[in-house]
N, C-alpha and C positions, 0 to 999 in steps of 0.2 A: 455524809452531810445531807439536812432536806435539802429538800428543790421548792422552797416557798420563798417569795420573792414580793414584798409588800413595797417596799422600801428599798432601792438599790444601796442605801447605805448601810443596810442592815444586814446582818447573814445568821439564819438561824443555825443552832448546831443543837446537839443536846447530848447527855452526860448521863451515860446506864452506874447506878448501883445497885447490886444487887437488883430484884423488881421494877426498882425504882428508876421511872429517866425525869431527868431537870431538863428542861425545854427552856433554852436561851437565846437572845439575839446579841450579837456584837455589831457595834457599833465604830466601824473603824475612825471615822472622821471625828468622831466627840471621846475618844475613848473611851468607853461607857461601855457596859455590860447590863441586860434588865433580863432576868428574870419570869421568862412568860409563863410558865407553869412548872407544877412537881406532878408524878402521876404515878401510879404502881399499874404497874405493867404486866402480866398481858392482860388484855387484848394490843395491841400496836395501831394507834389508829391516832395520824396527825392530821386529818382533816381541816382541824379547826386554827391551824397555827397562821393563817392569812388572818384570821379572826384577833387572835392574839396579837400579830404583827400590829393590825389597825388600829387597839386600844393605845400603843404607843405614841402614837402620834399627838 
């Protein structure tokens, strides 16, 4: 799981295929699921997912 935390109601996870990770938050409270990014991978690098988290709002 990351450790980014924008939103207590949000938890971000993300989803390897093949290259590829889908960077998502769930949203327990609204049931919701969004989308923060698709990326092909490597390098590994979530820096920016506070960033992401924030446009949600």
């Amino acid at each position: 799981m990351l450790r980014f935390y924008a939103n207590a109601n949000l938890e971000p996870k993300r989803i390897r295929v093949d290259l590829w990770r889908i960077i998502y938050a769930v949203d327990d409270e609204f049931q919701q699921i969004a989308v923060l990014a698709i990326r092909k991978r490597p390098p590994y690098d979530y820096e920016d997912v506070l960033d992401l988290l924030a446009e949600l709002e």
